[in-house]
N, CA, C and O atoms as a GROMACS GRO file, in nm:
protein
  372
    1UNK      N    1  17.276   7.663   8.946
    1UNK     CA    2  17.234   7.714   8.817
    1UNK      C    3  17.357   7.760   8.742
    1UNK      O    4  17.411   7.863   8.784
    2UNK      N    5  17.405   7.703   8.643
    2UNK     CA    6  17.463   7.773   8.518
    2UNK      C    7  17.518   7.928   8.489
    2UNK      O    8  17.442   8.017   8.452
    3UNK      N    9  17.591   7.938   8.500
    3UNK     CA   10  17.630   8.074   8.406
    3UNK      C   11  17.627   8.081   8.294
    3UNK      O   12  17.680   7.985   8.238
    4UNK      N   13  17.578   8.172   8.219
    4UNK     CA   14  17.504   8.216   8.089
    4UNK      C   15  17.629   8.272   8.019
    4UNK      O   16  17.702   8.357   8.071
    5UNK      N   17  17.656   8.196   7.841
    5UNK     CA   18  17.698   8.252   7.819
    5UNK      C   19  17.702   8.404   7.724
    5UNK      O   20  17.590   8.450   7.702
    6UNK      N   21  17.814   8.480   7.670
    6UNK     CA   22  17.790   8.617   7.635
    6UNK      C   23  17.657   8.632   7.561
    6UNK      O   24  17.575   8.722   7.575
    7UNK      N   25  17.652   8.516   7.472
    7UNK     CA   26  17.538   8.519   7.389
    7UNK      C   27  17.408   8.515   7.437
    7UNK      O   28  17.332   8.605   7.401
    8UNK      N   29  17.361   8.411   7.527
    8UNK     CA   30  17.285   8.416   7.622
    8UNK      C   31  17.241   8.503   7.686
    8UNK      O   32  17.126   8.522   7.725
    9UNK      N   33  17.372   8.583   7.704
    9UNK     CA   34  17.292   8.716   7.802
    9UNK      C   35  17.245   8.846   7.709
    9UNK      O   36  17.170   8.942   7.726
   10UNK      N   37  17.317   8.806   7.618
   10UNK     CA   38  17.255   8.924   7.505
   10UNK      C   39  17.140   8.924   7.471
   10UNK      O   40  17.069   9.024   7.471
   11UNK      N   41  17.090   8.758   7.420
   11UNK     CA   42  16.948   8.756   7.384
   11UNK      C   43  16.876   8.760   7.526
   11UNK      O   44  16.755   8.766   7.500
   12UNK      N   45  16.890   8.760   7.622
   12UNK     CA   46  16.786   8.815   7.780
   12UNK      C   47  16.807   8.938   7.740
   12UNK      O   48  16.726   8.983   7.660
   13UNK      N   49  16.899   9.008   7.778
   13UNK     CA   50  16.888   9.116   7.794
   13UNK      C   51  16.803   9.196   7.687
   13UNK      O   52  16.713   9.271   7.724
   14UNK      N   53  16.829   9.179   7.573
   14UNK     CA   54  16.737   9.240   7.463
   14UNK      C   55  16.583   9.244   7.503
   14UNK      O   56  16.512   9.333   7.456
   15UNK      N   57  16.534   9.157   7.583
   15UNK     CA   58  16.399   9.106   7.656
   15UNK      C   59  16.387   9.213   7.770
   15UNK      O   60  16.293   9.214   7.849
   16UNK      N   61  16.470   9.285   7.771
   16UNK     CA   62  16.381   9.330   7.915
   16UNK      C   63  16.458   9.458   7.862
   16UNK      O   64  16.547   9.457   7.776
   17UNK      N   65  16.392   9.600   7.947
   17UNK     CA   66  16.370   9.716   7.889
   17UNK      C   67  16.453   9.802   8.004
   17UNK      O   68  16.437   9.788   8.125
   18UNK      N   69  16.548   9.898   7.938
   18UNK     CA   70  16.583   9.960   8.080
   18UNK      C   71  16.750   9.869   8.152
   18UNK      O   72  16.832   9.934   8.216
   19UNK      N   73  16.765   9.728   8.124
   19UNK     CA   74  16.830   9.706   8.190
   19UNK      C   75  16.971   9.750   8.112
   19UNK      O   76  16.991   9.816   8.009
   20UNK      N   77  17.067   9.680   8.213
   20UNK     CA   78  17.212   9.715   8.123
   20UNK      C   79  17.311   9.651   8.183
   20UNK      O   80  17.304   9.639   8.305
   21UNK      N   81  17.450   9.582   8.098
   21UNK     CA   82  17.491   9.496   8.157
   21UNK      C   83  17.580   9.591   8.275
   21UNK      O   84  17.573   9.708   8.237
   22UNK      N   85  17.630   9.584   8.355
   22UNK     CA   86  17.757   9.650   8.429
   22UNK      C   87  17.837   9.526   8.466
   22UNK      O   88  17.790   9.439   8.540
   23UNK      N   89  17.957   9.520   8.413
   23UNK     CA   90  18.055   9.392   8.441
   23UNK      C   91  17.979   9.250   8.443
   23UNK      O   92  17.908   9.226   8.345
   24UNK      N   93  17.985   9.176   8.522
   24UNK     CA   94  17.941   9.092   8.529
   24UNK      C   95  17.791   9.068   8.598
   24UNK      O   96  17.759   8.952   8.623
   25UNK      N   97  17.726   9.146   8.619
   25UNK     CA   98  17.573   9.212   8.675
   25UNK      C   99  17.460   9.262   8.576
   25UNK      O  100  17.512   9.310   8.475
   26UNK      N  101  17.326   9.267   8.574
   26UNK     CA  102  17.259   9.412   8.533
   26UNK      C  103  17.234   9.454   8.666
   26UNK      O  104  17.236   9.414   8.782
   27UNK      N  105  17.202   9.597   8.566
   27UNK     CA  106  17.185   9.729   8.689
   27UNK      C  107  17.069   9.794   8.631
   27UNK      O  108  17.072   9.817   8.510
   28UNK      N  109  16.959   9.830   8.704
   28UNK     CA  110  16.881   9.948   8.644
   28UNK      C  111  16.834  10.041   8.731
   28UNK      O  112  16.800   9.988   8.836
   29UNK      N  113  16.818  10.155   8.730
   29UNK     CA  114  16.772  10.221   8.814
   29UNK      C  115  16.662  10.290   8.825
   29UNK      O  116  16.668  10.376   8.736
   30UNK      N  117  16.553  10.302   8.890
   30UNK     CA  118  16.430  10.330   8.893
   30UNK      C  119  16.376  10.441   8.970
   30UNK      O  120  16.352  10.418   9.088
   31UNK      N  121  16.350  10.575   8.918
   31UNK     CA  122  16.257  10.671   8.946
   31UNK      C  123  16.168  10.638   9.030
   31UNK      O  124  16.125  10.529   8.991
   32UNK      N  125  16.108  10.672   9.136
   32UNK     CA  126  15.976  10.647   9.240
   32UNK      C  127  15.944  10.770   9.249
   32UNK      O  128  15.828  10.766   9.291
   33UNK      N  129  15.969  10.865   9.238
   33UNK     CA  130  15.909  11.010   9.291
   33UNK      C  131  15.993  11.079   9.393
   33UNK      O  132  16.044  11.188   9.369
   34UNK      N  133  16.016  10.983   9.565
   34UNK     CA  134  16.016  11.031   9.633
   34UNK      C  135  16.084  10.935   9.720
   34UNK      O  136  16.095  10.821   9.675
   35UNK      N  137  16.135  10.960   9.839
   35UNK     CA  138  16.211  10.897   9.907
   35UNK      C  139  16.069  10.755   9.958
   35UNK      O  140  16.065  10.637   9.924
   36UNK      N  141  15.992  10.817  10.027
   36UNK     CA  142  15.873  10.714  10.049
   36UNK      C  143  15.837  10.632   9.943
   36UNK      O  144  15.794  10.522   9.979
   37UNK      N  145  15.841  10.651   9.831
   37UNK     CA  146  15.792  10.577   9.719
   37UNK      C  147  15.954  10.455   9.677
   37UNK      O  148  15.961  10.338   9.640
   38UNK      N  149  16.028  10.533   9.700
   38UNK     CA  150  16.193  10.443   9.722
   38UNK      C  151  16.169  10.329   9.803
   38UNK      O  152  16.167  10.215   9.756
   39UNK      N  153  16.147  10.359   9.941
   39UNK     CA  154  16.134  10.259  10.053
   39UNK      C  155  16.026  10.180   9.973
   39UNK      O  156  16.077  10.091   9.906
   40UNK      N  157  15.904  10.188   9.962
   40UNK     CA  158  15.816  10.094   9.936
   40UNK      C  159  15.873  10.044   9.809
   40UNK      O  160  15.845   9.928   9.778
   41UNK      N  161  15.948  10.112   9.732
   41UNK     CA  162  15.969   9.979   9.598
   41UNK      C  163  16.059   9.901   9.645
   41UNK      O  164  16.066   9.786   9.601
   42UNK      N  165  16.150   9.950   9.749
   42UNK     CA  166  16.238   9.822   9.790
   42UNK      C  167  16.177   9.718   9.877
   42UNK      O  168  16.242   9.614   9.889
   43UNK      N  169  16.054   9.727   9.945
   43UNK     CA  170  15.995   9.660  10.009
   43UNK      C  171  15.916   9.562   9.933
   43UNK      O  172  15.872   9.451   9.966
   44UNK      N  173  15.908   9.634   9.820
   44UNK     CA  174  15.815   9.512   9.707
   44UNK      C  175  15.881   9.405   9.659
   44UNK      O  176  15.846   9.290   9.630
   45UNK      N  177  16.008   9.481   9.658
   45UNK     CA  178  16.112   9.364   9.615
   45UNK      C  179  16.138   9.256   9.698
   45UNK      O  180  16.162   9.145   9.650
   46UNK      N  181  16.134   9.277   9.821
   46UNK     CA  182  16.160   9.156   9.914
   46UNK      C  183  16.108   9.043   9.895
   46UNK      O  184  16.175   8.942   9.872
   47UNK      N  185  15.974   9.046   9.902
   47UNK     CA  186  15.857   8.888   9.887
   47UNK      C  187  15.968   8.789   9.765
   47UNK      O  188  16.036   8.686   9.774
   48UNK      N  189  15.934   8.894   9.651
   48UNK     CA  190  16.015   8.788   9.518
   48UNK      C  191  16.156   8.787   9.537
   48UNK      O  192  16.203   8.738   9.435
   49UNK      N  193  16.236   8.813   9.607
   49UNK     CA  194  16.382   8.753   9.629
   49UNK      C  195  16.373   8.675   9.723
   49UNK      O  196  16.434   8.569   9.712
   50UNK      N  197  16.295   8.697   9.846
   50UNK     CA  198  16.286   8.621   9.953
   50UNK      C  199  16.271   8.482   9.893
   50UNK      O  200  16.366   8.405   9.892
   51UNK      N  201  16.126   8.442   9.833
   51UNK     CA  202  16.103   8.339   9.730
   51UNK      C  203  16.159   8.272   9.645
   51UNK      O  204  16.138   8.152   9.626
   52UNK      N  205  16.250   8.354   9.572
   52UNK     CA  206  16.394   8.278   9.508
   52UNK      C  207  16.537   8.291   9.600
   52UNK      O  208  16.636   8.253   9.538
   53UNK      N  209  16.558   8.328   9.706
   53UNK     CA  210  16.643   8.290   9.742
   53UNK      C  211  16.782   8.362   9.677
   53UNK      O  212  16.896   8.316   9.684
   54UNK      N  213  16.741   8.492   9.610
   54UNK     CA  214  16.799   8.547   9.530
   54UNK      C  215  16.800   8.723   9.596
   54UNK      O  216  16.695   8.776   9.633
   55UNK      N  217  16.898   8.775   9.598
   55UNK     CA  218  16.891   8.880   9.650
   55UNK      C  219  16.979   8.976   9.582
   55UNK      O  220  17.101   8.965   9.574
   56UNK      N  221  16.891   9.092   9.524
   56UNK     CA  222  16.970   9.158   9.438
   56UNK      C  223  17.035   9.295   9.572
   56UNK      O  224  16.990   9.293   9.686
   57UNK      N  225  17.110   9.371   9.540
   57UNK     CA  226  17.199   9.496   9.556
   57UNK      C  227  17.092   9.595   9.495
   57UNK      O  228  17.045   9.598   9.381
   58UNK      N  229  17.063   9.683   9.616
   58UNK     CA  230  16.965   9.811   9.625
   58UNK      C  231  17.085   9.889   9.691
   58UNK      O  232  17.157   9.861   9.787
   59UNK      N  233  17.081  10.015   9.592
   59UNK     CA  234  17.138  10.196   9.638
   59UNK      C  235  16.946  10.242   9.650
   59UNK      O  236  16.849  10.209   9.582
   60UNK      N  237  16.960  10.318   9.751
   60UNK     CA  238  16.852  10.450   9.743
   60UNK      C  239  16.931  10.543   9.752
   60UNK      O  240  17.028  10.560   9.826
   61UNK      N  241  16.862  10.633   9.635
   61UNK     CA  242  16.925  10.767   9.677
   61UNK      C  243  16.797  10.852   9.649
   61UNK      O  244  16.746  10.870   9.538
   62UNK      N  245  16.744  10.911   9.791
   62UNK     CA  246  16.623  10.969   9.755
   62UNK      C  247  16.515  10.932   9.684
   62UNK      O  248  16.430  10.859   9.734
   63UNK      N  249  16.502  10.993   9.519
   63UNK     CA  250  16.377  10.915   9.496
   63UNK      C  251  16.414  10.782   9.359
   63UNK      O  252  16.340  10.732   9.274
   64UNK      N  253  16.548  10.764   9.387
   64UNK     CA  254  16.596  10.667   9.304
   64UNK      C  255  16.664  10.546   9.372
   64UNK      O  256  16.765  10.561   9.441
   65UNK      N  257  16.609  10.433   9.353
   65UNK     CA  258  16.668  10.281   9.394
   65UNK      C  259  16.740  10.266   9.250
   65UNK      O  260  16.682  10.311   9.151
   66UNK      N  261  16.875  10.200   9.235
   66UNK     CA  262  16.938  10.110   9.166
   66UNK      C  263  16.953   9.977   9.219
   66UNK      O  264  16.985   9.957   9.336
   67UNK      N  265  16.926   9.869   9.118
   67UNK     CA  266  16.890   9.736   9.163
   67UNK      C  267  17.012   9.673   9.058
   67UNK      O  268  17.024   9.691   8.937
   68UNK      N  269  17.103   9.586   9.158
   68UNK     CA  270  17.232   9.544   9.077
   68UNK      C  271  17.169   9.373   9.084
   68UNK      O  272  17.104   9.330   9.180
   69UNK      N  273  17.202   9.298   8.969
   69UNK     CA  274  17.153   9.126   9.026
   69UNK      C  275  17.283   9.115   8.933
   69UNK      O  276  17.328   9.187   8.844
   70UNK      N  277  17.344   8.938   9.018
   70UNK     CA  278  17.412   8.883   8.951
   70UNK      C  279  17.411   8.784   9.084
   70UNK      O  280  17.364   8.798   9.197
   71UNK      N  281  17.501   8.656   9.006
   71UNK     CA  282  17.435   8.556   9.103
   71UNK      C  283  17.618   8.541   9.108
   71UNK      O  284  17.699   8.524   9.017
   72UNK      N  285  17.637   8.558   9.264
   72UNK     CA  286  17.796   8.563   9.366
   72UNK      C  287  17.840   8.439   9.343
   72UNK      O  288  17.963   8.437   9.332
   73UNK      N  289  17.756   8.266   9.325
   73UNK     CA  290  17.810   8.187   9.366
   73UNK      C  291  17.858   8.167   9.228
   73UNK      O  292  17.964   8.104   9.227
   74UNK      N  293  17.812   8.203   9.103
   74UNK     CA  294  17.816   8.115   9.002
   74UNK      C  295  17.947   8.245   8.952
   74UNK      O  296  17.970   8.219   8.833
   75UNK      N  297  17.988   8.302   8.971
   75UNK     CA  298  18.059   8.421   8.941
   75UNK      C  299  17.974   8.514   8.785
   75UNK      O  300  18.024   8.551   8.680
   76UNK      N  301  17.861   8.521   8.826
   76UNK     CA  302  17.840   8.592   8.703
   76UNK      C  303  17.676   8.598   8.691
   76UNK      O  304  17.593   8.576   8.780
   77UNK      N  305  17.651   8.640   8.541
   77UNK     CA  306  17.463   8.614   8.535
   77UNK      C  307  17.452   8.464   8.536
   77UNK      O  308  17.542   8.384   8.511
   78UNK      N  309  17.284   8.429   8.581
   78UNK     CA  310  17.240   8.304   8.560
   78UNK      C  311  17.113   8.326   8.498
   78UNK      O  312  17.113   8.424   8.425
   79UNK      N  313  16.978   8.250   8.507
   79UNK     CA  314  16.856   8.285   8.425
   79UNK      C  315  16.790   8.334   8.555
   79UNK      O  316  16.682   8.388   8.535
   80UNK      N  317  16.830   8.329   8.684
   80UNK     CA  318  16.754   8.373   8.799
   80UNK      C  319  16.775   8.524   8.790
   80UNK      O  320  16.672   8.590   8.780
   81UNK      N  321  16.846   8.565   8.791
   81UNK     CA  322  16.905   8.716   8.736
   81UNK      C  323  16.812   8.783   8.666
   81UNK      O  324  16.752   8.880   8.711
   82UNK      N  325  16.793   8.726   8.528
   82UNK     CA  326  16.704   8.764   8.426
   82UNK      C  327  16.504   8.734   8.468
   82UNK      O  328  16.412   8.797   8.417
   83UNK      N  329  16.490   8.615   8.578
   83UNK     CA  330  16.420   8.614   8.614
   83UNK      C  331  16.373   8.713   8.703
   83UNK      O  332  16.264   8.770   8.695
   84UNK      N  333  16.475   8.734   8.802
   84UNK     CA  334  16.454   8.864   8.924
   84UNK      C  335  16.418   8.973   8.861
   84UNK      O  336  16.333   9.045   8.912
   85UNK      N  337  16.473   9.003   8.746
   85UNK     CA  338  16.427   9.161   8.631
   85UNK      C  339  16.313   9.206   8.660
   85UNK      O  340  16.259   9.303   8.713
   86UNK      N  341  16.280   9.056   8.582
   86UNK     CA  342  16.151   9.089   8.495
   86UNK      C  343  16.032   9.110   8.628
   86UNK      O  344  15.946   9.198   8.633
   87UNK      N  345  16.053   9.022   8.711
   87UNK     CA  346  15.985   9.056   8.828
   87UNK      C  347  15.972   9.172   8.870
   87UNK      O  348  15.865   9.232   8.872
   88UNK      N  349  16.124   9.234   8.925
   88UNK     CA  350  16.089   9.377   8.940
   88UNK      C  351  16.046   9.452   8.904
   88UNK      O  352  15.989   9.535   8.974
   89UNK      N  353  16.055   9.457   8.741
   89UNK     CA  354  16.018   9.558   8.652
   89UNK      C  355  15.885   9.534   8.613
   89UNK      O  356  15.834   9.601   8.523
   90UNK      N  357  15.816   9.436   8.679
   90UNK     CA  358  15.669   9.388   8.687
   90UNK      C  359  15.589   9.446   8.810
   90UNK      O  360  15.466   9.459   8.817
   91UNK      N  361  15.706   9.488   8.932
   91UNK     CA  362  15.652   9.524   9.034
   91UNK      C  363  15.667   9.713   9.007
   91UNK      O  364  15.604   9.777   9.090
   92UNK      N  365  15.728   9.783   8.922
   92UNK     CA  366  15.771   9.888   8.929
   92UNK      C  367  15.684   9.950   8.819
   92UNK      O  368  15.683  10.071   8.795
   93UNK      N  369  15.584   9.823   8.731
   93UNK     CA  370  15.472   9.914   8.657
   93UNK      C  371  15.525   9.971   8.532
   93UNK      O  372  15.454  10.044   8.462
   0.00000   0.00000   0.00000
């Protein structure tokens, strides 16, 4: 898959809520409450990366996961990236 260029990622990104670029990545980080509510959002995440073959970068810290995506092979964003988002942020309600 392609690397996206600046423009490209501007108009995704404008599409999805919360995110933000960090270097060559987005990053967002997500409130759960609680350390238990942490674990299970990272567990939600698995099925849909597992499925794409795409695996984003999880910090927990207590009751906050940060979720980094960028795709390693292509050195940069791709549309799987922007796809993985929206997923998450579909699984996070």
């Amino acid at each position: 898959m392609a690397r996206l260029s600046d423009d490209e990622i501007a108009a995704r990104l404008a599409g999805l809520s919360g995110w933000e670029l960090a270097g060559q990545a987005l990053r967002k980080t997500f409130d759960r409450g609680n350390f238990v509510g942490s674990v299970e959002f990272v567990r939600a995440i698995t099925d849909p990366a597992e499925e794409m073959n795409h695996h984003p970068d999880i910090s927990i810290s207590w009751s906050r996961v940060e979720v980094t995506l960028t795709t390693h092979s292509e050195g940069g964003l791709t549309e799987r990236d922007f796809e993985l988002a929206a997923k998450i942020d579909e699984l996070a309600g």
